[in-house]
Each structure stands twice: as C-alpha cells, then as structure tokens.
ROPA-200205 format. One record per residue: residue number from 1; x, y, z of N, C-alpha, C, O in turn. Coordinates in steps of 0.001 Angstrom, whole numbers. Layout:
<rotis>
+-------+---------+---------+---------+---------+---------+---------+---------+---------+---------+---------+---------+---------+
: mikol :     n.u :     n.v :     n.w :    ca.u :    ca.v :    ca.w :     c.u :     c.v :     c.w :     o.u :     o.v :     o.w :
+-------+---------+---------+---------+---------+---------+---------+---------+---------+---------+---------+---------+---------+
:   NUM :       X :       Y :       Z :       X :       Y :       Z :       X :       Y :       Z :       X :       Y :       Z :
...
+-------+---------+---------+---------+---------+---------+---------+---------+---------+---------+---------+---------+---------+
</rotis>
This chain:
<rotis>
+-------+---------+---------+---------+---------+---------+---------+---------+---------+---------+---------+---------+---------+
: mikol :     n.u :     n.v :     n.w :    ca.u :    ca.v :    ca.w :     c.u :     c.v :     c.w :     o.u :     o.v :     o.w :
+-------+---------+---------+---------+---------+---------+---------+---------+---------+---------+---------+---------+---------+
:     1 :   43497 :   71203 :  -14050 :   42823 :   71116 :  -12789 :   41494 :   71858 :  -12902 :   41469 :   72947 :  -13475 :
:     2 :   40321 :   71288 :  -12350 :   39278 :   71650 :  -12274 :   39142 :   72665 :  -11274 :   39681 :   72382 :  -10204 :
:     3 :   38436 :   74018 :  -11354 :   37839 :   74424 :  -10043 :   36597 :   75014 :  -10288 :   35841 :   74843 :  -11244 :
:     4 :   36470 :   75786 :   -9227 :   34997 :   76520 :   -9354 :   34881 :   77805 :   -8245 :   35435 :   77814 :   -7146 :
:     5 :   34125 :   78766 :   -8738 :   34583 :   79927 :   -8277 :   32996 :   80711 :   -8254 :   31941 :   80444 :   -8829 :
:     6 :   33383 :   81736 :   -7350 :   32143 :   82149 :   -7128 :   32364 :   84090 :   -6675 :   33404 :   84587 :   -6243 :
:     7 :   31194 :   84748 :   -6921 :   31046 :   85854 :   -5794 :   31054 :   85794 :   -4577 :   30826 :   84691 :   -4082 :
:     8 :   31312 :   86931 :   -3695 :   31123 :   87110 :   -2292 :   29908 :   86691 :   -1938 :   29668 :   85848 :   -1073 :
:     9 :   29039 :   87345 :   -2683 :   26962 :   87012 :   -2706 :   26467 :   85578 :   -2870 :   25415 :   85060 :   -2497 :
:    10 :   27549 :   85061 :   -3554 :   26891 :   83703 :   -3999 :   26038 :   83683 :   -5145 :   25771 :   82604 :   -5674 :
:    11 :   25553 :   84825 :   -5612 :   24708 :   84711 :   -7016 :   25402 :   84341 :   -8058 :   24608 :   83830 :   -8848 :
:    12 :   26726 :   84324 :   -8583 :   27183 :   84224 :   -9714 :   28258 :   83139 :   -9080 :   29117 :   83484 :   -8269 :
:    13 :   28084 :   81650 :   -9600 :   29241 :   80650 :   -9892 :   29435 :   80323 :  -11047 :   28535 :   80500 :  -11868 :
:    14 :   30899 :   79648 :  -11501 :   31660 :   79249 :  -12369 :   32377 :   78250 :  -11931 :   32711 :   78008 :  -10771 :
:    15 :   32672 :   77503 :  -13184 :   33721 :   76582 :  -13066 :   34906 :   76172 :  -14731 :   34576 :   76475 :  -15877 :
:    16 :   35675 :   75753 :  -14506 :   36930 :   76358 :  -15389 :   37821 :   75314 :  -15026 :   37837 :   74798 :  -13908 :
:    17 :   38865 :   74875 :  -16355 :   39868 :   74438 :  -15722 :   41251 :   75295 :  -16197 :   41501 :   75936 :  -17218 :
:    18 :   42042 :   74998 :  -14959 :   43357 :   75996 :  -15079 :   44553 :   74965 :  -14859 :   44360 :   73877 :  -14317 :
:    19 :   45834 :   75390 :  -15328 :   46816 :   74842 :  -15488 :   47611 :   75183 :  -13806 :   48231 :   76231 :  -13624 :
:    20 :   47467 :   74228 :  -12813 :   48174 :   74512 :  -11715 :   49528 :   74739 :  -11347 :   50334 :   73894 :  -11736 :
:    21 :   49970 :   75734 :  -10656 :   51460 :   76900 :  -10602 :   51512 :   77590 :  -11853 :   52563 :   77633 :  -12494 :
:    22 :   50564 :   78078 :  -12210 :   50342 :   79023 :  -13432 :   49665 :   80440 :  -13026 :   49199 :   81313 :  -13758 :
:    23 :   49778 :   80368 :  -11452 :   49363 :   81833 :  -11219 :   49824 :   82883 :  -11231 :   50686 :   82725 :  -10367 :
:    24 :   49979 :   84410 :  -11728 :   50519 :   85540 :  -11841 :   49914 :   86387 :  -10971 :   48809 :   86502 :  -10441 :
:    25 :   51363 :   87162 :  -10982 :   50497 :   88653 :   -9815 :   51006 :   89346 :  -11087 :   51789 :   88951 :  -11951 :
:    26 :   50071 :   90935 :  -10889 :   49917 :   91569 :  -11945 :   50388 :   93035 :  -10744 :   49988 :   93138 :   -9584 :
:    27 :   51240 :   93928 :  -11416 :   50996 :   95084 :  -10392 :   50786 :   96579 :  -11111 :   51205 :   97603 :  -10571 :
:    28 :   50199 :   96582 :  -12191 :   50089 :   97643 :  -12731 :   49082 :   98451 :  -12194 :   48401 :   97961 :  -11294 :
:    29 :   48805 :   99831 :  -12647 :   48078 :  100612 :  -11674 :   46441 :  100356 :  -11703 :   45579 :  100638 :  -10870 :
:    30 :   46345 :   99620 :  -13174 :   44408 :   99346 :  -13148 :   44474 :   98331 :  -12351 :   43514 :   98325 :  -11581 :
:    31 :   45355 :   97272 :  -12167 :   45005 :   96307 :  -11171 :   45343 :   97008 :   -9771 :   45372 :   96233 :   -8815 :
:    32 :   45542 :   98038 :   -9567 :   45886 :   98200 :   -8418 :   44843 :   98794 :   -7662 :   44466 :   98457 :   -6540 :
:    33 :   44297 :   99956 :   -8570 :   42707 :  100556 :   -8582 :   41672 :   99348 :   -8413 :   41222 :   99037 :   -7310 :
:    34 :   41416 :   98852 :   -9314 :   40670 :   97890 :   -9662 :   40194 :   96900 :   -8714 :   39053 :   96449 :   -8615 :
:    35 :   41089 :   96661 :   -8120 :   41654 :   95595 :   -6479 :   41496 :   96140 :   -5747 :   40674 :   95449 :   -5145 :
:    36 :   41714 :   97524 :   -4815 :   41613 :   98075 :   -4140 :   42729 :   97600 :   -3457 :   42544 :   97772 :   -2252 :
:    37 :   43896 :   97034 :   -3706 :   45238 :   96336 :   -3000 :   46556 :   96701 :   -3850 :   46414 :   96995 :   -5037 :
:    38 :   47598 :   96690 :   -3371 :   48623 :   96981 :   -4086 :   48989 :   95860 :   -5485 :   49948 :   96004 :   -6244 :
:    39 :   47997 :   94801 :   -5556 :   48466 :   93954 :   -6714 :   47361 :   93291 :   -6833 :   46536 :   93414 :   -5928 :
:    40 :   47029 :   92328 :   -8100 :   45546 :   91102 :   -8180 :   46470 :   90201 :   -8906 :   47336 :   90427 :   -9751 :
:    41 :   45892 :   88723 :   -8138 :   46282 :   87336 :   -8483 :   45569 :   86923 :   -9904 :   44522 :   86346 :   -9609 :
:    42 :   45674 :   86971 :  -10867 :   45603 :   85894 :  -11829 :   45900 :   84359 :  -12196 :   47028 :   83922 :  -11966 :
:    43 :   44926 :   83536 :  -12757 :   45186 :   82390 :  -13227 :   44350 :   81853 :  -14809 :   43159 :   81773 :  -15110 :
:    44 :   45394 :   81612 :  -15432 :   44544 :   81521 :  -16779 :   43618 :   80706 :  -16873 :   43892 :   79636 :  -16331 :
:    45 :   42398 :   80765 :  -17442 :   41614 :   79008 :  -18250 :   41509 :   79336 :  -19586 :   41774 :   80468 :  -19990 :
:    46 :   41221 :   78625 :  -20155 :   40992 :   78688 :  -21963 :   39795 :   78982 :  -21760 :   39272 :   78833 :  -20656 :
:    47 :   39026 :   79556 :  -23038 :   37545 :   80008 :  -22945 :   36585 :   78878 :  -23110 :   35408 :   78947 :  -22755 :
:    48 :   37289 :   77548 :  -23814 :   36293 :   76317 :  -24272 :   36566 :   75584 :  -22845 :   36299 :   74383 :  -22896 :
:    49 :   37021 :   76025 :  -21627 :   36534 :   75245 :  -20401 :   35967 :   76102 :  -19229 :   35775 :   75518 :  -18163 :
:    50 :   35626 :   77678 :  -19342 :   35129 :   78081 :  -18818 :   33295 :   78313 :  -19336 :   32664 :   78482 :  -20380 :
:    51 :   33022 :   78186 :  -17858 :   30838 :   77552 :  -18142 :   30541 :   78415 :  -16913 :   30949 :   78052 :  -15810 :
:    52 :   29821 :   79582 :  -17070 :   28758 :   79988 :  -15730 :   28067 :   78864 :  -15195 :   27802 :   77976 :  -16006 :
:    53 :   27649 :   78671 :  -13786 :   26782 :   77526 :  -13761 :   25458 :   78933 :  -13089 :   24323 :   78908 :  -13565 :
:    54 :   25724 :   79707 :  -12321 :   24602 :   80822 :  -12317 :   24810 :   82200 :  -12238 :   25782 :   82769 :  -11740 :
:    55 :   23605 :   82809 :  -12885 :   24069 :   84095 :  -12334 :   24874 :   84557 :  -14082 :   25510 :   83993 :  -14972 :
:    56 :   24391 :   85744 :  -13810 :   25506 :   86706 :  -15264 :   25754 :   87492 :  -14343 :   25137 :   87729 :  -13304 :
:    57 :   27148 :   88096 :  -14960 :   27974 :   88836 :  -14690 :   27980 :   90411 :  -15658 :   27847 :   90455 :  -16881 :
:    58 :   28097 :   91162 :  -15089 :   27737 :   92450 :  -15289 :   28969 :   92539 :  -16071 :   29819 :   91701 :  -15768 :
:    59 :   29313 :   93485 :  -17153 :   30784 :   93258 :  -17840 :   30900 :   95204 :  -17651 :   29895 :   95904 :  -17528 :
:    60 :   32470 :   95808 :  -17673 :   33012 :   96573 :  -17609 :   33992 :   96561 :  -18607 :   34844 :   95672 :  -18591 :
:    61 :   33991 :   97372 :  -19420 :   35663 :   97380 :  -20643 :   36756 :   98380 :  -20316 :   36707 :   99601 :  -20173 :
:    62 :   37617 :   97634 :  -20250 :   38648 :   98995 :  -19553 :   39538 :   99078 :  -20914 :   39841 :   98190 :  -21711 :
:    63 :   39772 :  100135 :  -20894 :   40849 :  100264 :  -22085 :   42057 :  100792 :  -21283 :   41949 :  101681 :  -20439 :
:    64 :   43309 :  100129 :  -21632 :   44455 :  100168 :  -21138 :   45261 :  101480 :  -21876 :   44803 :  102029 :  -22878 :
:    65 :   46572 :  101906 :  -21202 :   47301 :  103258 :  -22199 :   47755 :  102762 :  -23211 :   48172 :  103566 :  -24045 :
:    66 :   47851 :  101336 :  -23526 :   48477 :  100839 :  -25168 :   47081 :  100788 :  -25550 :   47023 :   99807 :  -26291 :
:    67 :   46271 :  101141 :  -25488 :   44481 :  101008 :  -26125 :   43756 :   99844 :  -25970 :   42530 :   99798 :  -25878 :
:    68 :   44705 :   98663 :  -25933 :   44394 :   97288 :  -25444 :   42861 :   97237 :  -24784 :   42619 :   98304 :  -24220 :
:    69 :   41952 :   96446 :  -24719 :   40697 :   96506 :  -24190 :   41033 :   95517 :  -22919 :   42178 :   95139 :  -22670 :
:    70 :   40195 :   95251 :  -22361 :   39445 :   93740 :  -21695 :   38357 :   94090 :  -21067 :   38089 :   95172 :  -20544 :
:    71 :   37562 :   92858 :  -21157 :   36026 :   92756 :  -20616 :   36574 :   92246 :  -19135 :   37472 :   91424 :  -18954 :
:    72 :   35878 :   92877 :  -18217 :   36095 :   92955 :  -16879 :   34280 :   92084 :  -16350 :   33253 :   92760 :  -16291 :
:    73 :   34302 :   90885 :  -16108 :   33203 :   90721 :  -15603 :   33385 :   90609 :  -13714 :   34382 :   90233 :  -13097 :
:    74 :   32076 :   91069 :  -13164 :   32000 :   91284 :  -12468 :   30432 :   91020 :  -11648 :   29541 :   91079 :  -12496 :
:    75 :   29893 :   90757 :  -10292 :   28975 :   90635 :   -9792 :   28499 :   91939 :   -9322 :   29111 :   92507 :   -8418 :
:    76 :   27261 :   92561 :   -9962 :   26441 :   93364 :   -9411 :   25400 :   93593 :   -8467 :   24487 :   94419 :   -8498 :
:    77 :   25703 :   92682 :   -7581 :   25380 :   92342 :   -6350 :   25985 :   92969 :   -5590 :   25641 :   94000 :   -5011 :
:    78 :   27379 :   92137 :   -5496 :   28104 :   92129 :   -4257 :   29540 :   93373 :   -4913 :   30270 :   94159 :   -4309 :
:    79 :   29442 :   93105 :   -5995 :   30911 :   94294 :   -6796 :   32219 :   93321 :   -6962 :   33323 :   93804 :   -7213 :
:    80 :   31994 :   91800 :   -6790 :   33088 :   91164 :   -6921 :   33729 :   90837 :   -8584 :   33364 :   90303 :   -9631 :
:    81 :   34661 :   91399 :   -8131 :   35794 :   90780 :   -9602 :   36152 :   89360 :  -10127 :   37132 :   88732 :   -9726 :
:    82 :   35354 :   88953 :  -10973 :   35527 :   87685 :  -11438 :   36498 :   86893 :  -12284 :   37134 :   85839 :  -12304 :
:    83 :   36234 :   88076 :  -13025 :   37655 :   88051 :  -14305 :   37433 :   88805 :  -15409 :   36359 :   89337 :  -15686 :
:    84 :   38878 :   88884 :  -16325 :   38909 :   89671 :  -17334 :   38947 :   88855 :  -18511 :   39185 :   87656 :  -18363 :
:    85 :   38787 :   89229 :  -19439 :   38793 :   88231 :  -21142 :   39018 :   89465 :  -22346 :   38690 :   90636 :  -22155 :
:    86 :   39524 :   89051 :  -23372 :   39550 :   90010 :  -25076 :   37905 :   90259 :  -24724 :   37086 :   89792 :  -23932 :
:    87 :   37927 :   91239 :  -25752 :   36418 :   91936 :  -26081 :   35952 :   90346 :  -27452 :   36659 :   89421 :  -27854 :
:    88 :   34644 :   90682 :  -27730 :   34906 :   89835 :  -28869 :   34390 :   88145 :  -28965 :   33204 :   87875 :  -28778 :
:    89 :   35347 :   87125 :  -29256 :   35717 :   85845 :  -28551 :   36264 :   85398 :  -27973 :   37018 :   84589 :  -28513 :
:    90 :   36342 :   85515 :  -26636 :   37562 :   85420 :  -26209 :   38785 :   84024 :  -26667 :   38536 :   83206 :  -27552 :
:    91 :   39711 :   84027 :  -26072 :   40528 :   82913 :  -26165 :   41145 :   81859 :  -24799 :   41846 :   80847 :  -24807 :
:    92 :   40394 :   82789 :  -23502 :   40852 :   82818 :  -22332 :   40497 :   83799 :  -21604 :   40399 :   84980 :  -21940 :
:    93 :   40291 :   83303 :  -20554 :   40032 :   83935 :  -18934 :   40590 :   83851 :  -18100 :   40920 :   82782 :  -17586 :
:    94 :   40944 :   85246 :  -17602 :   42483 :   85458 :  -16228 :   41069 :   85238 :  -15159 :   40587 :   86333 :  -14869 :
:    95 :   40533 :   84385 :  -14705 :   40587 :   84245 :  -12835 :   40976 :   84970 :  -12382 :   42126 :   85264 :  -12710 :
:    96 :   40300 :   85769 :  -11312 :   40338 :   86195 :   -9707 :   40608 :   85304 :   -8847 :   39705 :   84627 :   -8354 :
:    97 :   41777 :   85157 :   -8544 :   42238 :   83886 :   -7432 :   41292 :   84070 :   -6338 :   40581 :   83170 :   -5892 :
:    98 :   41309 :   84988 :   -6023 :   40592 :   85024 :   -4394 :   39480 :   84519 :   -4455 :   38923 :   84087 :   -3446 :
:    99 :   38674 :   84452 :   -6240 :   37121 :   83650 :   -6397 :   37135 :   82199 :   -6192 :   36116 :   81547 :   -5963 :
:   100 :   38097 :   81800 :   -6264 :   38440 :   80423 :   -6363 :   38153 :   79237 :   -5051 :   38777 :   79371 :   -3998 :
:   101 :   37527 :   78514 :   -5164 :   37691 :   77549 :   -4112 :   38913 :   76473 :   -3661 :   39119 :   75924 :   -2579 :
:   102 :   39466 :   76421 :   -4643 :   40800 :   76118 :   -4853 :   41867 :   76786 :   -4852 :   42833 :   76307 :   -5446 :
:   103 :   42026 :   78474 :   -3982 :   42816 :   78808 :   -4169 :   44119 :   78544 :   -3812 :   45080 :   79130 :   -4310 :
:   104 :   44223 :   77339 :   -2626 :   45109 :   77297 :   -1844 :   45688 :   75417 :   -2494 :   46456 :   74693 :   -1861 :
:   105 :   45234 :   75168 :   -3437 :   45475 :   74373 :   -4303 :   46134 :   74804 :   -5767 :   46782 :   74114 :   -6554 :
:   106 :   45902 :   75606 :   -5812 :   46399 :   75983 :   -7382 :   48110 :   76378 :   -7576 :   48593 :   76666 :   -8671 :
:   107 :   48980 :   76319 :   -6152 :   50204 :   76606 :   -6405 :   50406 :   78270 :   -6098 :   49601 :   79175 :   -6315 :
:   108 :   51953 :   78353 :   -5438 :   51996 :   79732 :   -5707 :   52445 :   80584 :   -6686 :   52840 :   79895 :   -7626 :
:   109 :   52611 :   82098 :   -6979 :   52834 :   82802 :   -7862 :   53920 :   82075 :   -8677 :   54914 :   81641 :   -8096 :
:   110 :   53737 :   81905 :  -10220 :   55139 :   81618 :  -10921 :   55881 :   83160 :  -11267 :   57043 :   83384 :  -10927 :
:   111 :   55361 :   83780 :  -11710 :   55843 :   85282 :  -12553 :   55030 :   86524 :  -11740 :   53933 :   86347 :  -11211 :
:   112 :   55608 :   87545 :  -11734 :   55406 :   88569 :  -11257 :   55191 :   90096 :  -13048 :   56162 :   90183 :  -13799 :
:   113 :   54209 :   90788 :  -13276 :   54316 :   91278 :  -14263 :   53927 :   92914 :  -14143 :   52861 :   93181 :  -13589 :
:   114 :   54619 :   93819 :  -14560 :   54753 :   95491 :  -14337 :   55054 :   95393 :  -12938 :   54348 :   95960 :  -12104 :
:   115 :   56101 :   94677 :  -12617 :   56875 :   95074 :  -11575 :   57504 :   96604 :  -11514 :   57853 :   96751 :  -10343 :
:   116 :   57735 :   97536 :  -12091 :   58138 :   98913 :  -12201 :   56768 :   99659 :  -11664 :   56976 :  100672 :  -10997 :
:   117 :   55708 :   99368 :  -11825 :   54823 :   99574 :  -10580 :   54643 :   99351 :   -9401 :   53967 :  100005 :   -8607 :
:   118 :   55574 :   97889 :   -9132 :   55014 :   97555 :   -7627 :   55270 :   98618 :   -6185 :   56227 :   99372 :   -6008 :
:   119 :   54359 :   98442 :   -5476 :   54604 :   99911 :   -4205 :   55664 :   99646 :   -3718 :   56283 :   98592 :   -3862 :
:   120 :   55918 :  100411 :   -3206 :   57777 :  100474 :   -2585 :   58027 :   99231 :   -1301 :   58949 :   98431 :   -1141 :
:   121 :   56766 :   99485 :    -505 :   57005 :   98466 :     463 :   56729 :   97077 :     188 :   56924 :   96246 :    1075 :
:   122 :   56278 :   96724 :    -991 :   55929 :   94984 :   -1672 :   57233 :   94749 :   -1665 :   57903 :   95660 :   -2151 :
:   123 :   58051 :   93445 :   -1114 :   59427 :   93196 :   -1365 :   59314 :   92386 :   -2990 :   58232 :   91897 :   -3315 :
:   124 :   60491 :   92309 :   -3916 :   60421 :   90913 :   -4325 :   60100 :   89557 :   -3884 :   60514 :   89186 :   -2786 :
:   125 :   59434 :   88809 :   -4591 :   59244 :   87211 :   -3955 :   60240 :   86636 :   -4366 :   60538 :   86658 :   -5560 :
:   126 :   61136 :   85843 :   -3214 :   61995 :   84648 :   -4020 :   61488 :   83341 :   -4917 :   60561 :   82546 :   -4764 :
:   127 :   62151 :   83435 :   -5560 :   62327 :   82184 :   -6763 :   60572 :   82735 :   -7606 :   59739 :   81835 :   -7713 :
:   128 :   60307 :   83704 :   -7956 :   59275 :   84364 :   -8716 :   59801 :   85482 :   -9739 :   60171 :   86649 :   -9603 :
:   129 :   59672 :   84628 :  -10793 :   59784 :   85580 :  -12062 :   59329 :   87317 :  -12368 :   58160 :   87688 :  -12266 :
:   130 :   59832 :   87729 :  -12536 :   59446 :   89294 :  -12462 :   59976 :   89915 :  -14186 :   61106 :   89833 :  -14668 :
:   131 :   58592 :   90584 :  -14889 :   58412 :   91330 :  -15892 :   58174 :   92940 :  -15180 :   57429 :   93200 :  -14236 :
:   132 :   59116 :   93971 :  -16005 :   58460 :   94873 :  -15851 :   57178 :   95324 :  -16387 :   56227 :   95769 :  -15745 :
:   133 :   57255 :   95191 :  -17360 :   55890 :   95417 :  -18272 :   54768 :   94797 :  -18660 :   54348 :   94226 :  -17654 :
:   134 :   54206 :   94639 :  -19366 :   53308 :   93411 :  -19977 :   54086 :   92724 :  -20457 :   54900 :   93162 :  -21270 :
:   135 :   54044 :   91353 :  -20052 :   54707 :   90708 :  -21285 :   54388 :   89891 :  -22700 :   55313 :   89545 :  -23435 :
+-------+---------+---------+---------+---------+---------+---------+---------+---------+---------+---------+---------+---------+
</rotis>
C-alpha cells in the first residue's frame, strides 16, 4: 500500500509503501520519552520504496542500552518525528503512524513490543500480539 506522510509544518513530505495490518506499538522507555505518550505507533517500509518528495529531515542517533543505534529523522521546524532507520544503509523505515495520511487505512496494531514497560494504566489490547522485549 502506498502512502504519504508529512510534518505538522508541512515542510517535510514523504511517500513509502507499507505492508497493511503491519502496524506495531512499541512501549519501551525511548519511545516513551521520545513521544511524549506512554507508547509510538510504528509501520515498516523497505528503504528502496521510501522517496522524500520535500524538505530534509534533521537526523538524531539514539543509541539504545544493547548499544544498538537508529537514525531518528525528524522536522526542524515543527520537532515532528518522522521515523527511525539503521545508521549506514538502511534496509527499512519504521513510520510515525500519526505522519501518515493513511493512518486510518493502514489497519490496526498486529503486535505489541517491550510490553514489560507498558504504564500500568495501558490495558492489554485484545487479539494483539505482545513481546516483552525487542524482538
């Protein structure tokens, strides 16, 4: 499935295709920081179908407690979270659902991942897969 995605500002669009009901919630604590919400929606694309159409994105590298990297791009405009990718070449790009114009097309959560983080008051989702950790 095709979509296209953008900042709050509008300076920075994209477009990508993603595999629909392939979205993840993530609840570990950088996504939790990071989000400013108790969890962030992910959706994969491969890197040979993701294309800026404007606008660059400011990049951030977070290094995770397994040392793990990712490039965090982001709009320095507005501060919106676009997505994360490997340092490097990537192989793929996790989407910011909420960037999405399609978000309400793309299906809901399949898997749930570092659930042993999630805040006390997030219930489980029914019929949604749950990892504690990375998987």
């Amino acid at each position: 499935m095709k979509v296209q995605g953008q900042c709050h500002c509008g300076a920075i669009r994209y477009e990508a295709e993603v595999q629909a009901g392939s979205m993840r919630i993530c609840h570990c604590l950088d996504c939790q920081i990071m989000s400013g919400s108790a969890f962030r929606t992910n959706i994969a694309a491969p890197a040979e179908t993701f294309r800026l159409l404007q606008g660059k994105p400011r990049h951030y590298v977070k290094t995770a407690e397994s040392g793990a990297q990712r490039v965090n791009g982001f709009c320095e405009e507005c501060g919106t979270q676009l997505y994360a990718t490997d340092p490097g070449t990537p192989k793929r790009y996790s989407l910011r659902v909420g960037t999405l114009a399609q978000r309400d097309q793309i299906g809901s959560p399949q898997a749930q991942i570092w659930t042993r983080r999630r805040v006390g008051w997030m219930p489980p989702l029914d019929g949604v897969g749950e990892t504690e950790g990375q998987p």
